[in-house]
C-alpha positions as CSV (number, residue, x, y, z in Angstrom):
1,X,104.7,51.3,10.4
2,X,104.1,47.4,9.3
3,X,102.0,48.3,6.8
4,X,104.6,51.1,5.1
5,X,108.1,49.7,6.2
6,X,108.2,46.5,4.4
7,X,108.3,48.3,1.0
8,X,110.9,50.8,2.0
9,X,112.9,48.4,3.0
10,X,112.8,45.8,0.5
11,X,113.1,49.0,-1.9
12,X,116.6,50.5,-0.3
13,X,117.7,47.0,-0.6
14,X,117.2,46.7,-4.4
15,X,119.0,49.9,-4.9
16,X,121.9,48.1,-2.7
17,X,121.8,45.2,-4.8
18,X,121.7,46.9,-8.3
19,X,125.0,48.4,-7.5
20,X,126.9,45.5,-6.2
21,X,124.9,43.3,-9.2
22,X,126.4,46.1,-11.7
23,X,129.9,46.4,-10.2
24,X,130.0,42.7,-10.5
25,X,129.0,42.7,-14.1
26,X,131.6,45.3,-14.8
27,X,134.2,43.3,-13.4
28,X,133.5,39.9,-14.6
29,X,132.6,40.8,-18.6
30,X,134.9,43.7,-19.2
31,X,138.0,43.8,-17.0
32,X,138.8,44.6,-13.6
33,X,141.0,47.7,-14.9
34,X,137.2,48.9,-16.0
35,X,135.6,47.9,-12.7
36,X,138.7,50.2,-10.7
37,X,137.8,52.9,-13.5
38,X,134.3,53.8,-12.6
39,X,134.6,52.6,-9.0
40,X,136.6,56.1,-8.9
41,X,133.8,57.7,-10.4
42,X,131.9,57.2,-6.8
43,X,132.3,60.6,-5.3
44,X,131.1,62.4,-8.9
45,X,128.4,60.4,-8.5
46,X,127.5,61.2,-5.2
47,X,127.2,64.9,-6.2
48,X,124.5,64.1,-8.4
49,X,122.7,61.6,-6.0
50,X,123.2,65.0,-3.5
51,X,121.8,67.0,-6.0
52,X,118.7,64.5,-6.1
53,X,118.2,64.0,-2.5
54,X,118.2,67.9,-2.1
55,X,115.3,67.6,-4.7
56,X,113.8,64.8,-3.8
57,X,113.3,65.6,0.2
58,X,112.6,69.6,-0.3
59,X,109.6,68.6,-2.2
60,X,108.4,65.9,-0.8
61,X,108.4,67.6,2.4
62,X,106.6,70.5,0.9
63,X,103.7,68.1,-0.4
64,X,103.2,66.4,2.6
65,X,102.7,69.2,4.5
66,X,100.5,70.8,1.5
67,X,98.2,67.3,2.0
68,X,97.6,67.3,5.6
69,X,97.0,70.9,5.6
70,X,94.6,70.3,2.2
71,X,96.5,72.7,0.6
72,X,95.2,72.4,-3.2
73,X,96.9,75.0,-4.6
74,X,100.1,74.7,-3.1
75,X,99.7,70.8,-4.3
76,X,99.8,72.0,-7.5
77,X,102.2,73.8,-7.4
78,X,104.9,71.3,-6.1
79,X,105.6,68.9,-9.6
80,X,105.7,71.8,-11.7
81,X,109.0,73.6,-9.9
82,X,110.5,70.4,-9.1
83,X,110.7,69.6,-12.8
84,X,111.6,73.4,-13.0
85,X,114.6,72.9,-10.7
86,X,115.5,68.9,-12.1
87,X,116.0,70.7,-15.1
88,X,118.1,73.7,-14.3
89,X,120.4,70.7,-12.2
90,X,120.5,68.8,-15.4
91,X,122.0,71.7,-17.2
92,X,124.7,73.0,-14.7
93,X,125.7,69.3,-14.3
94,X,126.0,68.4,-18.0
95,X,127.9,71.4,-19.2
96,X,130.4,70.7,-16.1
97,X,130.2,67.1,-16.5
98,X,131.2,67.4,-20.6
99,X,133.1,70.3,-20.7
100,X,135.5,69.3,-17.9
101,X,135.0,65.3,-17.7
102,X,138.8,64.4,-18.5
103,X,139.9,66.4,-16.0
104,X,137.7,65.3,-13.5
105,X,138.2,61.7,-14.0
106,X,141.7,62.4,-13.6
107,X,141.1,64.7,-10.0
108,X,139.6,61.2,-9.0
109,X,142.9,60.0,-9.5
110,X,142.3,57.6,-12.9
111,X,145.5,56.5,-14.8
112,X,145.9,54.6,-17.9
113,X,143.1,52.1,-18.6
114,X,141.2,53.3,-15.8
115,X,141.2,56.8,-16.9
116,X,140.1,55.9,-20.3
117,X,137.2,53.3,-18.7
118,X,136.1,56.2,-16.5
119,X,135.8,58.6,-19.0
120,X,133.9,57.1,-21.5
121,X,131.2,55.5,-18.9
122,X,131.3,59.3,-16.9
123,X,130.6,61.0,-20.1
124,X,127.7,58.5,-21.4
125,X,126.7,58.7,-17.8
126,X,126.0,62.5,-17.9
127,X,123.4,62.3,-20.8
128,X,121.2,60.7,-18.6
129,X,121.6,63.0,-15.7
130,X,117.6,64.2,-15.6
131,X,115.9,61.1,-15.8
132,X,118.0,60.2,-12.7
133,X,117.3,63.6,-11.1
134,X,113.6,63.5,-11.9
135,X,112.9,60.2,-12.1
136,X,114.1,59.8,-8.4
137,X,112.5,63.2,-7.1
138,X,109.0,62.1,-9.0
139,X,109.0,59.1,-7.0
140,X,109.6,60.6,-3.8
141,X,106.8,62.6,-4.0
142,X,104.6,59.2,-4.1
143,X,106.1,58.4,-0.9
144,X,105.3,61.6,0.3
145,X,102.0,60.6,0.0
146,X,102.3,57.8,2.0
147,X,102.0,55.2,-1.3
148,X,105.3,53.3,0.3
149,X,104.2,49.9,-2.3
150,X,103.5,51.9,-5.3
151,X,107.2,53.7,-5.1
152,X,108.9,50.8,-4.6
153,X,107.1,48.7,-7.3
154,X,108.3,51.1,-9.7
155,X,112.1,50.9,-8.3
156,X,111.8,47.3,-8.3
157,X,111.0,47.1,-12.2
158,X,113.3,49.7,-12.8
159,X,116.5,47.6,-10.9
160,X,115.4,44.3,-13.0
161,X,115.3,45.9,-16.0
162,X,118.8,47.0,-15.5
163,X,120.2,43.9,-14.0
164,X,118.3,41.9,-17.6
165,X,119.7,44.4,-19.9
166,X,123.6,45.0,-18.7
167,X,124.8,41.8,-19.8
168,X,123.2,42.3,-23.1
169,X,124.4,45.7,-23.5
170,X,128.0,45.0,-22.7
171,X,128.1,41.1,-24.3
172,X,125.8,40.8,-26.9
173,X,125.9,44.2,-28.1
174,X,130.0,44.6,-27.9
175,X,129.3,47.7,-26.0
176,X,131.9,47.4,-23.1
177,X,131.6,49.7,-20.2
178,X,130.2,52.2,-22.6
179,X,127.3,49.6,-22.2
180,X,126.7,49.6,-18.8
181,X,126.2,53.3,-18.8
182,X,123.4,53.6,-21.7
183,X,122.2,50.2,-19.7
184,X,121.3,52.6,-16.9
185,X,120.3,55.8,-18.6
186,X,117.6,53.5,-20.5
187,X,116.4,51.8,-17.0
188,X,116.2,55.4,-15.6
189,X,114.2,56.7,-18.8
190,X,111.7,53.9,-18.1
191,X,111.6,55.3,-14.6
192,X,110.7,58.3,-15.0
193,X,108.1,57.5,-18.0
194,X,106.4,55.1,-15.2
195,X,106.2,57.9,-12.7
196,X,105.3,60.3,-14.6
197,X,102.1,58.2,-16.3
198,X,101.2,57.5,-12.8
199,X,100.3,61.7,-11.9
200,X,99.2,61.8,-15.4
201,X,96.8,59.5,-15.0
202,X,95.6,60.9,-12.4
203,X,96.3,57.8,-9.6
204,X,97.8,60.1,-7.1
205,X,95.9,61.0,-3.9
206,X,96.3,64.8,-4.4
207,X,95.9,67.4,-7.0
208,X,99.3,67.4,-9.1
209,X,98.1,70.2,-11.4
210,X,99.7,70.3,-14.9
211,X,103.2,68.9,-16.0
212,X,104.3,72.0,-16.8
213,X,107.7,74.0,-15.8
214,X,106.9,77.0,-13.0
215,X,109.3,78.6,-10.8
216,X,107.6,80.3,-8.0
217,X,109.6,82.0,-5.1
218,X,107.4,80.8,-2.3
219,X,107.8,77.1,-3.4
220,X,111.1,76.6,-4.4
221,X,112.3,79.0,-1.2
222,X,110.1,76.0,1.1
223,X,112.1,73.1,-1.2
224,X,115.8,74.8,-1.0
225,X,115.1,75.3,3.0
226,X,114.2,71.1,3.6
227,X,116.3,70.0,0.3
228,X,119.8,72.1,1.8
229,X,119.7,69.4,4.9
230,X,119.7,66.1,2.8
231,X,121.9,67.7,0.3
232,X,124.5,68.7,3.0
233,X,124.1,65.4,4.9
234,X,125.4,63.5,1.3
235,X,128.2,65.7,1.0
236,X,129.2,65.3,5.0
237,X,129.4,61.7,4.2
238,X,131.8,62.1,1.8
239,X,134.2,64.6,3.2
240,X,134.3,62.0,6.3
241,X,134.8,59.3,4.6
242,X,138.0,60.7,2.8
243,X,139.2,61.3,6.1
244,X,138.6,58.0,7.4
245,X,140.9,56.3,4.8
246,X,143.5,58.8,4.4
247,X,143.8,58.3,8.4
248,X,143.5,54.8,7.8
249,X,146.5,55.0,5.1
250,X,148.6,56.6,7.2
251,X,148.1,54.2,10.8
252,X,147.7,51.1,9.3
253,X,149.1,48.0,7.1
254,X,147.0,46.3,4.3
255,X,145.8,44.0,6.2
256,X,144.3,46.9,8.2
257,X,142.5,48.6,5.5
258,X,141.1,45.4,4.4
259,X,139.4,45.2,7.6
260,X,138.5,48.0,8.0
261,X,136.7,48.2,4.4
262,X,135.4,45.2,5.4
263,X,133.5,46.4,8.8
264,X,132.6,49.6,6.9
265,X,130.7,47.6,3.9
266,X,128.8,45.3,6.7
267,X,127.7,48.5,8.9
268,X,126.5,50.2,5.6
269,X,124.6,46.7,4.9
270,X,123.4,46.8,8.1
271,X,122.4,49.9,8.3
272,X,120.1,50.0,4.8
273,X,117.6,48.1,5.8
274,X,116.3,50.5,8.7
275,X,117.1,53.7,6.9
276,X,114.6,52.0,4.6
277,X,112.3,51.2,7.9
278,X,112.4,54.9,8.8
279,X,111.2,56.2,5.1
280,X,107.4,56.5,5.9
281,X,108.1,58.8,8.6
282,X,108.3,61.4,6.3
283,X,105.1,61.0,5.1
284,X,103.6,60.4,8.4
285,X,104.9,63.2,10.2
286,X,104.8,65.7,7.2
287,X,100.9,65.0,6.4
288,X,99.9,65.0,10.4
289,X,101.8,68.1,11.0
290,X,100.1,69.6,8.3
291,X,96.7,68.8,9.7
292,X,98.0,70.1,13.0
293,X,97.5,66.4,14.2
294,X,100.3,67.2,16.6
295,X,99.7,63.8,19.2
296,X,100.3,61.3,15.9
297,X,103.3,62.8,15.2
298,X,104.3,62.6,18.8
299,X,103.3,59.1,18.6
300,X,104.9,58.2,15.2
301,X,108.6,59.2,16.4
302,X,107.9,56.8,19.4
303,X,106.7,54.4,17.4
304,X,109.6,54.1,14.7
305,X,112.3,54.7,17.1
306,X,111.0,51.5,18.8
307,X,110.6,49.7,15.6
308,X,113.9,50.8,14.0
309,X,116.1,49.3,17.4
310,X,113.8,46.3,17.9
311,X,115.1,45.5,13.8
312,X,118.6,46.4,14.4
313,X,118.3,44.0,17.5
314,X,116.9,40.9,15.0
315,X,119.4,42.3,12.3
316,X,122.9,42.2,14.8
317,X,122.3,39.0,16.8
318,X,124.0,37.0,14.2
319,X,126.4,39.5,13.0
320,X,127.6,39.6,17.0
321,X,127.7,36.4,17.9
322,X,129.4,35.5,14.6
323,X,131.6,38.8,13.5
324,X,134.7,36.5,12.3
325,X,132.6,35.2,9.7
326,X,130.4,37.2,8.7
327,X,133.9,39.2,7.7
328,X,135.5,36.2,5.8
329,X,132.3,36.4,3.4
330,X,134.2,39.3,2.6
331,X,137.5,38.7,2.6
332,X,137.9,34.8,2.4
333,X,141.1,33.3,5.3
334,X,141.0,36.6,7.3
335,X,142.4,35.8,10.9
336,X,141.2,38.7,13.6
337,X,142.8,39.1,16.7
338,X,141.2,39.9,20.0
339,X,141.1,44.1,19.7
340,X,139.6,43.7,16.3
341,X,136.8,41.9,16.9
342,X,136.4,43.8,19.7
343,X,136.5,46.8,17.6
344,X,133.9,45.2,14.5
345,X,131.6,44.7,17.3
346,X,132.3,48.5,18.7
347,X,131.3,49.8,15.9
348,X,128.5,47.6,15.1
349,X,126.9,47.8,18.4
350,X,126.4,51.7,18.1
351,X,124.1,50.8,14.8
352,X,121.6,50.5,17.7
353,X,121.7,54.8,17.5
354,X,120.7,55.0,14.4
355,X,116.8,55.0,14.7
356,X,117.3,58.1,17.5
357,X,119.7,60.1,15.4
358,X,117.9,59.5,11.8
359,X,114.4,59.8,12.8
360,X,115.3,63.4,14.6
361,X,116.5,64.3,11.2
362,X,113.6,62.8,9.5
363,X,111.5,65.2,11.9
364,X,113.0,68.6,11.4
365,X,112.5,67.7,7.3
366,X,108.7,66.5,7.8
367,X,108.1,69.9,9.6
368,X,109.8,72.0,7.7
369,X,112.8,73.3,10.1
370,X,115.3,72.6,7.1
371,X,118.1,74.6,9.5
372,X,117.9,72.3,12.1
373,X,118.1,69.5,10.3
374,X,121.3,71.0,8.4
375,X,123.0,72.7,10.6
376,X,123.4,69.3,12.5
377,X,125.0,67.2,10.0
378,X,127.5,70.0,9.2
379,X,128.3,70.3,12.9
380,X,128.9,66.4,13.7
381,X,131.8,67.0,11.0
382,X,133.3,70.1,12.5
383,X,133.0,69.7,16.0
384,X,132.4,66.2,16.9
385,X,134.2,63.9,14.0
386,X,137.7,66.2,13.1
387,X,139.0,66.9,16.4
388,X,138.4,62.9,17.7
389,X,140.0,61.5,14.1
390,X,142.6,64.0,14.1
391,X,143.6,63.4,17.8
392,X,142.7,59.7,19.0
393,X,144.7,58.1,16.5
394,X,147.6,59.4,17.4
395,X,147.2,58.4,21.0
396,X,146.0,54.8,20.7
397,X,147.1,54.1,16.8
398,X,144.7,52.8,14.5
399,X,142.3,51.7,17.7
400,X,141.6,55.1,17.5
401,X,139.6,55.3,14.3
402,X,137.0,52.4,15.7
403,X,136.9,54.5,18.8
404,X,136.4,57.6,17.1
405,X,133.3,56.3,15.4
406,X,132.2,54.5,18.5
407,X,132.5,58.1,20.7
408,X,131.0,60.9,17.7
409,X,127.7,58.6,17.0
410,X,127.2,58.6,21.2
411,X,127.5,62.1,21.4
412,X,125.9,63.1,18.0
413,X,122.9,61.0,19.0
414,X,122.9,62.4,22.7
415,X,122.9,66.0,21.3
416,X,119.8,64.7,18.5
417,X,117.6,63.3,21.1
418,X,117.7,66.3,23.4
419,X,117.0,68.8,20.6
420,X,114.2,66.7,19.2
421,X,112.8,65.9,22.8
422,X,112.7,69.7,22.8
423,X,111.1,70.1,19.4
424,X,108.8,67.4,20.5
425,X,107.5,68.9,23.9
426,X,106.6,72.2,22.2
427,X,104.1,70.3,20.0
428,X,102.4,68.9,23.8
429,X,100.7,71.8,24.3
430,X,98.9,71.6,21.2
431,X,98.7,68.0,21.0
432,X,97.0,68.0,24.4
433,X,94.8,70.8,23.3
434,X,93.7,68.8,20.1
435,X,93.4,65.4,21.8
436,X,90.8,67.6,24.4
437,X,88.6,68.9,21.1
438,X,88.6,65.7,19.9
439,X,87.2,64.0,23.1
């Protein structure tokens, strides 16, 4: 976990930064009606980042396994449909994403400028859908072989690259926003050349087999069955997150939102640096459980669990002690009452869930029960989240979003651990049994 963490983290927050460095770019050297144009672009974008995720986990799952299990020929299998299924994404999300991109710009609710920023950066943006797709799925499966450093190195030059040649694509070259885009299509291009040299040249641990495009039933059946969960749990996200703010709309004042945009951007800050702790459990898991190495498995969910609330610890100390400003580095002069800090540190304090609930997930992917670690996600939304945002708001106001939150992460990380626990003791038997052999 030391050894593999550090570069998953520091990698998920370069991603975070690259963002916020573009968004300011944006902003500051076009306008801010261009800035509001593609922010609306978010949730199109988050369909393709779905689509990559889906990808990216299916097959890295599939490899770890292959590895532990010393699988060669199902190792070489694994780059050769991913490409296969990168490109047949590319194409159904190009010929939507040109054919229809007015319209869908507009369904994001673009008018005027903004609609005219949004759809020139979407449509530029869409070109470079498969260097995003495979680019990002490529370098999963190097942390899939537990090469944590190496991935990120190649993220890290990837994120400069972009942050050095924005500026000069929207200034110097009198690009505008159309600038940003080809900024990050280029970055992405380099990406996936530096990836790809890497299996080429043969520096991988396992046998990658030709780049060449396969589809094979077996493989891509294994991929779809890990891929569906991530995929789902991206789309979750955004379904709740539409809820959140039209319930927010309608129960609170500006002033209200504010905050609670606020909250929501320092939990998500939070919360990327142990999601980036929690990477190499894939890997871990995945290659062990593979090589029926059943006790370090075991021993790895303990492990990172540990790890991941011992960081959140180090990481909220400040953040409670201080939530008043820690928000006003947000939103400069804001006053909060009693209730609302009480409520930013509600919220806050249930970050300390996070390592149960992820890492379950992150199990059921490593060991290939893709259905479990679907139907979960889908079910937190239905059952746990609808019914609590649709009926504690009404009762206590807007308090009842903040409790809401606070209630469906106890209950969806409750329900997690119990499942997992169960998962977990069936692999005793054979953990004990290995342990014995061993000895």
């Amino acid at each position: 976990m030391w050894k593999l963490s550090l570069p998953g983290i520091l990698g998920m927050m370069v991603i975070s930064i690259n963002s916020l460095v573009d968004a300011i770019y944006v902003s500051h050297f076009v306008d801010v009606k261009a800035f509001a144009g593609i922010s609306l672009l978010f949730p199109l974008t988050l369909v393709i980042t779905s689509v990559t995720v889906f990808i990216a986990a299916g097959s890295s799952s599939v490899l770890s396994r292959a590895i532990g299990a010393n699988d060669i020929e199902k190792q070489q299998k694994v780059i050769p449909n991913m490409i296969a299924l990168s490109l047949i994404s590319t194409m159904v999300l190009m010929i939507i994403g040109l054919l229809f991109s007015k319209e869908l710009v507009t369904f994001m609710g673009a008018k005027g400028a903004m609609l005219d920023y949004g759809i020139s950066y979407f449509e530029i943006s869409v070109l470079g859908i498969f260097f995003s797709i495979y680019g990002l799925s490529a370098n999963g499966l190097i942390r899939s072989e537990g090469k944590i450093k190496q991935a990120m190195t190649f993220t890290v030059i990837s994120v400069l690259l972009n942050i050095s040649l924005t500026p000069l694509f929207i200034r110097t070259f009198s690009l505008g926003i159309d600038g940003a885009a080809w900024s990050s299509i280029l970055s992405m291009l380099i990406y996936s050349i530096m990836t790809s040299f890497y299996f080429i040249n043969g520096k991988a641990s396992f046998k990658t087999g030709s780049f060449g495009v396969r589809i094979e039933k077996s493989i891509i059946k294994d991929v779809v069955n890990v891929g569906t969960s991530a995929f789902v749990m991206q789309l979750s996200n955004v379904i709740k997150q539409f809820f959140l703010f039209r319930t927010l709309a309608g129960y609170g004042t500006s002033h209200d939102i504010a905050f609670f945009s606020a909250a929501f951007r320092l939990f998500s800050f939070l919360a990327i640096p142990v999601l980036g702790l929690l990477q190499p459990m894939q890997p871990i898991i995945g290659i062990n459980f593979g090589a029926s190495n059943f006790s370090r498995c075991i021993e790895a969910m303990r492990t990172f669990r540990i790890g991941g609330i011992s960081f959140i610890l180090i990481l909220m100390v400040p953040v409670l002690i201080f939530p008043e400003y820690c928000i006003q580095l947000m939103v400069p002069d804001m006053v909060l009452n009693t209730q609302e800090i009480f409520n930013l540190r509600s919220i806050l304090t249930v970050l300390f869930l996070l390592p149960i609930a992820s890492s379950s997930i992150i199990f059921f992917q490593a060991i290939g029960k893709g259905k479990l670690a679907s139907m979960f996600p889908i079910g937190r939304q239905i059952v746990l989240f609808l019914p609590l945002i649709w009926f504690l708001p009404q009762i206590f106001g807007i308090n009842g979003i903040y409790y809401t939150l606070v209630i469906e992460n106890i209950l969806y990380t409750l329900i997690l651990w119990i499942v997992s626990y169960s998962e977990l003791r069936k692999l005793i038997g054979p953990a004990t049994e290995n342990i014995v052999f061993q000895k």
